[in-house]
N, C-alpha and C positions, 0 to 999 in steps of 0.2 A: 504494500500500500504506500501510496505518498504522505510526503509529510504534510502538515497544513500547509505550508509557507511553498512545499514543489508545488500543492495544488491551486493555489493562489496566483502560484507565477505561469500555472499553464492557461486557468482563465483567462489572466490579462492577455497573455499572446495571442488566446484565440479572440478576444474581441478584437484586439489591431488587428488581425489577419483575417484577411479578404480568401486566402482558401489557405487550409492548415492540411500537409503531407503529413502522416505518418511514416515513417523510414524503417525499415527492418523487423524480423519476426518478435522481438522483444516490446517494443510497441503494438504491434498486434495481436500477437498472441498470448499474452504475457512470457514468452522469454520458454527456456527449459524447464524451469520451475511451472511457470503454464500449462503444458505438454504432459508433468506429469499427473495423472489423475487420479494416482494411488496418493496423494501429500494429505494426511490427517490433518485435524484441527491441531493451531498450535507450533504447525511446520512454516516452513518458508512460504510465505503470500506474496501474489505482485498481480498488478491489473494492468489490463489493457490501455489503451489511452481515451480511450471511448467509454470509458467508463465516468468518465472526470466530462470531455467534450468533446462536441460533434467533430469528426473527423471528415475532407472531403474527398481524400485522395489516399491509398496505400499504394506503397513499392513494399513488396513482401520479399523473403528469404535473409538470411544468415550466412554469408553479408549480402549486400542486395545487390540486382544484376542492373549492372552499370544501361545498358542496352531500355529496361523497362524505366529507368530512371531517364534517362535523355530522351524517350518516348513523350513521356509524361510531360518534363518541361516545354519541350518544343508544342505540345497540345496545349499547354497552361500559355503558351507567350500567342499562341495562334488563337486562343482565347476560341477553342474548340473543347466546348465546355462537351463531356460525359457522365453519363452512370457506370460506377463499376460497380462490376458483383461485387458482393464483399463474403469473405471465405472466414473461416475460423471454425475454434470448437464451441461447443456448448458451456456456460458456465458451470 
């Protein structure tokens, strides 16, 4: 979980920002710790970013693929706005 003070500084950003990327599986998915489904109460916790705020755009994988990243910008500056699916697990 974030601290008050990270989730504070993620609100601000997402009001200045006109569209908020999410970057890497650790933002979306929350991370390894995420992934695993066996973690008891009490174990290591971590959330998505979407949890906190709306998110408009993912570049997914660990580390991210340079290719779907220079995609995206070039669609964000050609102001070739989309829907993506959005993928993940279940909470």
């Amino acid at each position: 979980m974030l601290s008050e003070d990270d989730t504070e500084r993620l609100r601000e950003i997402r009001k200045k920002s006109r569209i908020l990327v999410a970057l890497g599986s650790c933002a979306i998915l929350r991370g390894i710790p995420g992934l695993r489904r066996f973690i008891q109460n009490g174990g290591l916790k971590t959330s998505p970013i979407t949890m906190y705020v709306d998110v408009d755009y993912y570049v997914r994988g660990c580390p991210i693929d340079r290719y779907e990243l220079l995609d995206l910008i070039g669609r964000i500056l050609r102001s070739e706005w989309f829907k993506q699916g959005r993928r993940g697990f279940p909470s």
